[in-house]
C-alpha positions as CSV (number, residue, x, y, z in Angstrom):
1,X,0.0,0.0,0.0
2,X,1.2,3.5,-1.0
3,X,2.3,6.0,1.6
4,X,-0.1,8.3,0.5
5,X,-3.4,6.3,1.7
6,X,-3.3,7.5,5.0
7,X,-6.4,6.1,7.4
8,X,-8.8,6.5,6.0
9,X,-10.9,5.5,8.4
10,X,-10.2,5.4,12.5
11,X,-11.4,2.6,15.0
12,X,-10.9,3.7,18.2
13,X,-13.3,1.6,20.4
14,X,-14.0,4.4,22.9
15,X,-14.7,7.0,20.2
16,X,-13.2,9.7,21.8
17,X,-13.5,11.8,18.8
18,X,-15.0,10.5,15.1
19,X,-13.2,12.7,13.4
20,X,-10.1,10.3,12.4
21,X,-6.6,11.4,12.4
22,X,-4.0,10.9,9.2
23,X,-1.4,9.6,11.1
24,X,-3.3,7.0,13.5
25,X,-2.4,3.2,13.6
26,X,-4.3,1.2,10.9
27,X,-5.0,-2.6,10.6
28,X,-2.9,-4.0,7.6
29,X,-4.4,-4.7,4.8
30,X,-4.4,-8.2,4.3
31,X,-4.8,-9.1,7.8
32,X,-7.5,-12.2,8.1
33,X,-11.4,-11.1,8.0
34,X,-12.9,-13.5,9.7
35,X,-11.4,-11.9,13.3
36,X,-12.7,-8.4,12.1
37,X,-15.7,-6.8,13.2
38,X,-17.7,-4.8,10.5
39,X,-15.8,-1.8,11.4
40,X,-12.5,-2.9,10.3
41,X,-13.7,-5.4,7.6
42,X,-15.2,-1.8,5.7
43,X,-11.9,0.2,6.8
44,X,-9.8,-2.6,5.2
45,X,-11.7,-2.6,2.0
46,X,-12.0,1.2,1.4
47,X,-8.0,0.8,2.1
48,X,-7.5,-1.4,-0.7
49,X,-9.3,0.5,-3.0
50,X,-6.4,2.4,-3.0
51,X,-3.9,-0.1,-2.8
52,X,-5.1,-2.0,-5.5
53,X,-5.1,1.2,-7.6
54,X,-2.3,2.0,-6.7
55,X,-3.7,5.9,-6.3
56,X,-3.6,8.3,-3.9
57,X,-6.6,9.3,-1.8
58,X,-5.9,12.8,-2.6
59,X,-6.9,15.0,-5.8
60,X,-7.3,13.4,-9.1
61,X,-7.2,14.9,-12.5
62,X,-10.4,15.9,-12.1
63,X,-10.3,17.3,-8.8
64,X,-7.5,19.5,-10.8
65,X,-9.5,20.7,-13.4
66,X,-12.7,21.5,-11.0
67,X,-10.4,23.8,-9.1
68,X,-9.3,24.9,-12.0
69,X,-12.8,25.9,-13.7
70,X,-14.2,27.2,-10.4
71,X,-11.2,29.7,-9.5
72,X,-11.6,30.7,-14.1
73,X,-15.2,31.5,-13.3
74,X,-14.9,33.5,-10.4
75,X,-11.8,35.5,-12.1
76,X,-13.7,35.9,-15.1
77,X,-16.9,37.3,-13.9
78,X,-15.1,40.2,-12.0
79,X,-12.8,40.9,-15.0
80,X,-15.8,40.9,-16.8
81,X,-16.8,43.5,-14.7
82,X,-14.4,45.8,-14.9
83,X,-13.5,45.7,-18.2
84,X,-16.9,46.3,-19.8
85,X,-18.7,48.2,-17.3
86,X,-22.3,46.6,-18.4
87,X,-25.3,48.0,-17.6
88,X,-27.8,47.3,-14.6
89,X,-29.2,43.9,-16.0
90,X,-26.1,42.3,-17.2
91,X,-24.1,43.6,-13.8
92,X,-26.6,41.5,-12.0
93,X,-25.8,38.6,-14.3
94,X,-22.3,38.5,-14.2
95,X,-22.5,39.3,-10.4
96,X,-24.7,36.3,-9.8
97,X,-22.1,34.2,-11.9
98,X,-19.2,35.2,-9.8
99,X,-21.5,34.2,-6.8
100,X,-22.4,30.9,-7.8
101,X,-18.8,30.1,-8.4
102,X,-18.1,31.1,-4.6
103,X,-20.7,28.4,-3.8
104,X,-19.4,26.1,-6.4
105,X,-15.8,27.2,-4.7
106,X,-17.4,26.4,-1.1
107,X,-18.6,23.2,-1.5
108,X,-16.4,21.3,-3.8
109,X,-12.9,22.9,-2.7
110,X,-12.4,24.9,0.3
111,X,-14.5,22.1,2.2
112,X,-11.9,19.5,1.0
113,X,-9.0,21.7,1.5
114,X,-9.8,22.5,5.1
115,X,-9.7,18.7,5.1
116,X,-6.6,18.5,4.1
117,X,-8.0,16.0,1.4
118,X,-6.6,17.9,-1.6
119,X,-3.2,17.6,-1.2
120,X,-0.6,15.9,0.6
121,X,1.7,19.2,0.7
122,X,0.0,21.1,3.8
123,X,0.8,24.1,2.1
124,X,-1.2,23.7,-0.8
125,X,-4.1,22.5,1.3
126,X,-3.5,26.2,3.6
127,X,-3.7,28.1,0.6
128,X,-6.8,26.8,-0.8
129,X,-8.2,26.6,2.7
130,X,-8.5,30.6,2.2
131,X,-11.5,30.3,-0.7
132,X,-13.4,30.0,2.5
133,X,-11.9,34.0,3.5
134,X,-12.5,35.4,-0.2
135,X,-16.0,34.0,0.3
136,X,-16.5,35.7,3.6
137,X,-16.6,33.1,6.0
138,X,-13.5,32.8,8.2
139,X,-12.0,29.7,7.3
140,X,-10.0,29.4,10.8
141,X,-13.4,29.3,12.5
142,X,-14.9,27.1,10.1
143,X,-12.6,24.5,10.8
144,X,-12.9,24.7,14.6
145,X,-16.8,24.3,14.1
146,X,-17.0,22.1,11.7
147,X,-14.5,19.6,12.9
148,X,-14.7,20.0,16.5
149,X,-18.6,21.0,16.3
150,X,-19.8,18.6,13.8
151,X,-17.5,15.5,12.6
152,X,-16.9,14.7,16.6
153,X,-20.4,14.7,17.7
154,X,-22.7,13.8,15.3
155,X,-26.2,15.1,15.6
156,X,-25.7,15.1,19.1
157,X,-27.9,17.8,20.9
158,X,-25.9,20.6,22.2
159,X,-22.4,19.8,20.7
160,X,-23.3,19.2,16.8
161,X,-22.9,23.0,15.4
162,X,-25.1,22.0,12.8
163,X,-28.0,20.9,15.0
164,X,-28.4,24.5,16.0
165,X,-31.6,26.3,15.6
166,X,-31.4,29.2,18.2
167,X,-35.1,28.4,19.1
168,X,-36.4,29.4,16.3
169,X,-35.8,25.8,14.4
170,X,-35.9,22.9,16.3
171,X,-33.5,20.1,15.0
172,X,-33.5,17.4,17.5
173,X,-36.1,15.8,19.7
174,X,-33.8,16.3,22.7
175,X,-34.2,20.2,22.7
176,X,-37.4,21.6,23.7
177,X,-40.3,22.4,21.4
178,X,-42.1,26.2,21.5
179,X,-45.4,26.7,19.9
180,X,-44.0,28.5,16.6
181,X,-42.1,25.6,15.2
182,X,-45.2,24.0,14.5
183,X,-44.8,25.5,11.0
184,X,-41.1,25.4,11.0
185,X,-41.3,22.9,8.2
186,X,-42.6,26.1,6.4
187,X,-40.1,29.0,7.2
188,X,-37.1,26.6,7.3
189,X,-36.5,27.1,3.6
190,X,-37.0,31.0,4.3
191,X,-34.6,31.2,6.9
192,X,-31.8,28.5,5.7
193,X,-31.7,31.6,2.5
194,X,-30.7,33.9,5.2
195,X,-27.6,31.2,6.3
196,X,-24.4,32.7,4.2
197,X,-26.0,36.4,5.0
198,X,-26.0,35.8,8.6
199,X,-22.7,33.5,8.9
200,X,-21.0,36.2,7.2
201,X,-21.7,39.3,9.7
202,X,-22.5,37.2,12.2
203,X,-21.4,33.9,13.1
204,X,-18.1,34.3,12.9
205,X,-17.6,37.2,15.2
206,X,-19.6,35.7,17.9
207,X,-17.7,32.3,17.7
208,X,-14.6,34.3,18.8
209,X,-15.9,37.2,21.2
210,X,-19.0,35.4,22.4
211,X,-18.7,31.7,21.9
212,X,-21.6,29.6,23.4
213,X,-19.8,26.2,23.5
214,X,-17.7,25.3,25.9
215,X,-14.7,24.0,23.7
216,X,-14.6,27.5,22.0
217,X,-14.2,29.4,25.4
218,X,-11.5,26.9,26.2
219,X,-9.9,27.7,22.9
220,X,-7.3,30.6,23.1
221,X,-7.2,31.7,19.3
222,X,-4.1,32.8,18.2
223,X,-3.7,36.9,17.3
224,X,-3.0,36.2,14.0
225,X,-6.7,35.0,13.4
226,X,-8.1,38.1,14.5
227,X,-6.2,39.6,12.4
228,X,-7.1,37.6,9.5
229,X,-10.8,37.2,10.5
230,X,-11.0,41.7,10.2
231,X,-9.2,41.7,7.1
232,X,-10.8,39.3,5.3
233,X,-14.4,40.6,5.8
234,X,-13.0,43.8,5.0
235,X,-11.8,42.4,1.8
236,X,-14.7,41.0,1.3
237,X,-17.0,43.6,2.2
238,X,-14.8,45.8,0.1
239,X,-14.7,43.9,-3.4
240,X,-18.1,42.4,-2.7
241,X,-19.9,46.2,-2.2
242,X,-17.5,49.0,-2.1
243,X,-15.4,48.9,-4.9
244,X,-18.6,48.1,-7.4
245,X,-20.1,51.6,-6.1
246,X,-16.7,53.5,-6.0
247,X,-14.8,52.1,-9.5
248,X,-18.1,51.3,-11.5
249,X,-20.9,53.9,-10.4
250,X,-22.9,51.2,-9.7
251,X,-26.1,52.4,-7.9
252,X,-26.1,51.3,-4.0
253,X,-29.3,49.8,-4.0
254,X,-28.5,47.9,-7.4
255,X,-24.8,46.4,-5.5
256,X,-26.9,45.9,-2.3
257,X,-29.8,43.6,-4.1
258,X,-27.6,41.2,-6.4
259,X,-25.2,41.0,-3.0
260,X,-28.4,39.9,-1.2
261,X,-29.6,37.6,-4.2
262,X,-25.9,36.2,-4.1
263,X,-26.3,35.1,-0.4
264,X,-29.8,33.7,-1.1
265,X,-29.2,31.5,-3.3
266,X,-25.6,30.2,-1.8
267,X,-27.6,29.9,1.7
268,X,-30.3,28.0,0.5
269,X,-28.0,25.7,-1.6
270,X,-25.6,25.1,1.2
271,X,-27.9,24.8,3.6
272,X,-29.8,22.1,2.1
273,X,-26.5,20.3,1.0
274,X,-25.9,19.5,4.3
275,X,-29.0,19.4,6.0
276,X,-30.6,16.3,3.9
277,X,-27.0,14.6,5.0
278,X,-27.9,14.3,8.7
279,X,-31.4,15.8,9.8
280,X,-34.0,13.7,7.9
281,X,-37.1,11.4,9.5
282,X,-34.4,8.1,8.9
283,X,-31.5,9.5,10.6
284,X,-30.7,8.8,14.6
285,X,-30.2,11.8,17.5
286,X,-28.0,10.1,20.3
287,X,-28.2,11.7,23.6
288,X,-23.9,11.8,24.0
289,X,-21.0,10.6,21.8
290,X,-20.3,7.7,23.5
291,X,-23.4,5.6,22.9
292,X,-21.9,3.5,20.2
293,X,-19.0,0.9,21.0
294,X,-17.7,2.4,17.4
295,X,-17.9,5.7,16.1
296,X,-18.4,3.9,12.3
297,X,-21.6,2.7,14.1
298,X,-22.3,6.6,15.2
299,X,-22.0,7.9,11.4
300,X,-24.4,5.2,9.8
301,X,-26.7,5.5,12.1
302,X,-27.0,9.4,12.1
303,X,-26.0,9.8,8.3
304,X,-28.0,9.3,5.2
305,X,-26.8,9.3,1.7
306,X,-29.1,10.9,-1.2
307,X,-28.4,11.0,-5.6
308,X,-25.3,8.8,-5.2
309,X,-26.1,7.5,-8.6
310,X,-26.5,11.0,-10.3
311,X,-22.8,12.1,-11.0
312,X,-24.0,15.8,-11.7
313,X,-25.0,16.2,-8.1
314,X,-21.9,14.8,-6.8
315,X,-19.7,17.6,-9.2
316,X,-22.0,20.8,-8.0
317,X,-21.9,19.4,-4.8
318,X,-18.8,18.6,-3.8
319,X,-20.1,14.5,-3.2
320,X,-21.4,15.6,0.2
321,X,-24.4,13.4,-1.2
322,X,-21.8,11.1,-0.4
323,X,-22.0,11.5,2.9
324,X,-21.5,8.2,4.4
325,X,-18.0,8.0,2.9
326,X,-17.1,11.4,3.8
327,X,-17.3,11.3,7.1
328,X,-15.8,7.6,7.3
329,X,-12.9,8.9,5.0
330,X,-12.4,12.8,5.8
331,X,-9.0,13.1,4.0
332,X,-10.4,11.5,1.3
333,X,-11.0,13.8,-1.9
334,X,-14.4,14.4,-3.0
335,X,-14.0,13.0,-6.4
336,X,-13.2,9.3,-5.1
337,X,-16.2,9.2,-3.2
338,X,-18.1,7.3,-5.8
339,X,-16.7,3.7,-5.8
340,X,-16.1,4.1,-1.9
341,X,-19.9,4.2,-1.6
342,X,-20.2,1.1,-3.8
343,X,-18.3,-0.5,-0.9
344,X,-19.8,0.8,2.0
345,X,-23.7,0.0,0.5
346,X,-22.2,-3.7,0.1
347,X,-20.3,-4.1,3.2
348,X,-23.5,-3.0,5.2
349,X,-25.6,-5.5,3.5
350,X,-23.1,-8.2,3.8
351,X,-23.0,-7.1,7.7
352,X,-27.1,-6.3,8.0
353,X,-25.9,-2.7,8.8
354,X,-28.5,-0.1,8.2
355,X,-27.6,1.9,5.0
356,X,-29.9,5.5,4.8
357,X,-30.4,7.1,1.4
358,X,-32.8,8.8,-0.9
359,X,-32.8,8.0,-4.6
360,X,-32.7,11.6,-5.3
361,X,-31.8,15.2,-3.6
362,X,-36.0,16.6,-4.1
363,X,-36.4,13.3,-2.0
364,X,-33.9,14.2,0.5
365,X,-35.5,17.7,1.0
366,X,-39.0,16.1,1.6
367,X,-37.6,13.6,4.1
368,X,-36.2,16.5,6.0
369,X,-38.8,18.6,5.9
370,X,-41.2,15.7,7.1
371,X,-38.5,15.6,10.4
372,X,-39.3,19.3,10.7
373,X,-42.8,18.5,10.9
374,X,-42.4,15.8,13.1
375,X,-39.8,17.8,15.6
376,X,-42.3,20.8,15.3
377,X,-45.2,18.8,16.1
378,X,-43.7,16.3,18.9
379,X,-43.3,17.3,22.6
């Protein structure tokens, strides 16, 4: 096996964390399967997809040329810009292009990259880690949240990031239910529109000046990353809505209303992205991290797979319809995912291990709006 498949998947029989490390022990290869659990029987096979290959669990070709394309787009539309000066109409065209290449950008590379799943060089990994920044969302953050507050605790109530609703939305039947989120399965879409806008000028500044989880007031964040977190929404702020008023006489109001459309559409994409992933009327809530002797246990139960047989949702999204394998093989790159599934779907049969998935993403989104329902309805 190459040096370059680094575990892929972690068994740690206490769980301590899910979130698996690179460098951590893993069981060789061809070591007998007949004294292995389900665990390590899938963790050996998603291994030797690699070693059989002879690839590396990092970028492809492919993954290449999407970086590639996505970075051209976003360069494009703002030279476009610039150099032509269009009127109201096509501004707001080539505005909303350079937008949905952020999200493109969002979901199929800085997401990756802050997994250190592009690259085995940690420097090219740190540089593209900063698509997050040009986008507006501070990538340090990110990573804290979405690592320590979502691959570690798994739609667990009060320690899954993504689980939180701030009372308005209510996620998890573990939290308590007020009288409005009877029709929360009808504003959901409403507000998850609002997501980007609000992690933006937000989010990120209350994570580090008025964190609410206890693991982020423990966390002493270096100075650099305040630094970097007030430069880069200045950036931001000033290429996303100064400069188009100042350089190009744009009207205010014109800027203002494609930067809103911008962030509607990139919230409500993201956000349903990820929430048909875990949040659906299939998918388990456990009450603390260590309710399953395994932590592969933890992500089948409270993960669910959708469109894993359409290819053209797995390239605009990044194969987080994938979702199973991604958080088995975090360090994995996105455009592996495929085959990887094939192996997890038959492994869990061959082991009677629940497998979750939706045949497509519309399907998804019903299932997890029929959990909103549900949560909103339930006491």
């Amino acid at each position: 096996m190459t040096s370059e498949t680094e575990a892929v998947i972690t068994l740690k029989p206490d769980m301590d964390d899910l979130v698996p490390s690179e460098s951590s022990p893993r069981q060789a290869a061809g070591d007998p399967a007949g004294v292995s659990s389900f665990p390590k029987v899938l963790r050996r096979r998603l291994d030797k997809f690699f070693a059989d290959a002879n690839i590396s669990p990092k970028a492809d070709r492919t993954m290449w040329v999407k970086i590639a394309a996505g970075l051209a787009v976003l360069a494009a539309s703002w030279i476009a810009l610039y150099a032509f000066n269009p009127g109201s109409w096509k501004f707001v065209g080539l505005y909303l292009l350079g937008g949905l290449a952020q999200t493109f950008l969002l979901l199929n590379i800085a997401h990756d990259s802050n997994h250190n799943a592009i690259s085995s060089v940690p420097a090219v990994n740190k540089a593209l880690n900063y698509v997050f920044d040009v986008c507006g969302i501070n990538s340090y953050m990110w990573r804290i949240l979405h690592h320590r507050g979502h691959h570690s605790c798994i739609n667990v109530h009060g320690e899954d990031d993504a689980l939180t609703g701030r009372g308005i939305l209510r996620f998890t039947p573990h939290e308590p239910r007020a009288r409005a989120q009877r029709f929360q399965h009808i504003y959901a879409l409403f507000l998850y529109a609002l997501y980007s806008l609000d992690y933006v000028f937000r989010k990120d500044f209350a994570c580090f000046f008025f964190p609410s989880y206890d693991y982020l007031k423990r966390t002493r964040h270096p100075l650099r990353e305040y630094a970097i977190l007030f430069a880069g929404k200045g950036f931001y702020v000033t290429y996303m809505l100064i400069l188009p008023v100042l350089v190009l006489g744009k009207s205010p109001l014109l800027v203002a209303g494609a930067f809103v459309l911008v962030h509607l559409i990139a919230g409500l994409t993201v956000t349903l992205v990820f929430q048909t992933t875990h949040t659906v009327d299939s998918t388990y809530f456990p009450l603390d991290r260590g309710e399953f002797d395994n932590g592969v246990y933890h992500i089948f139960a409270t993960t669910a797979d959708y469109a894993t047989g359409n290819p053209l949702v797995g390239w605009l999204a990044g194969g987080l319809n994938h979702h199973i394998v991604h958080h088995l093989c975090p360090f994995v790159c996105h455009t592996h995912y495929a085959p990887l599934t094939r192996i997890v779907k038959e492994t869990a049969e061959e082991f009677g291990v629940p497998y979750r998935q939706h045949p497509t993403m519309t399907r998804a989104i019903r299932h997890h709006l029929i959990l909103l329902k549900q949560l909103g309805n339930e006491t």
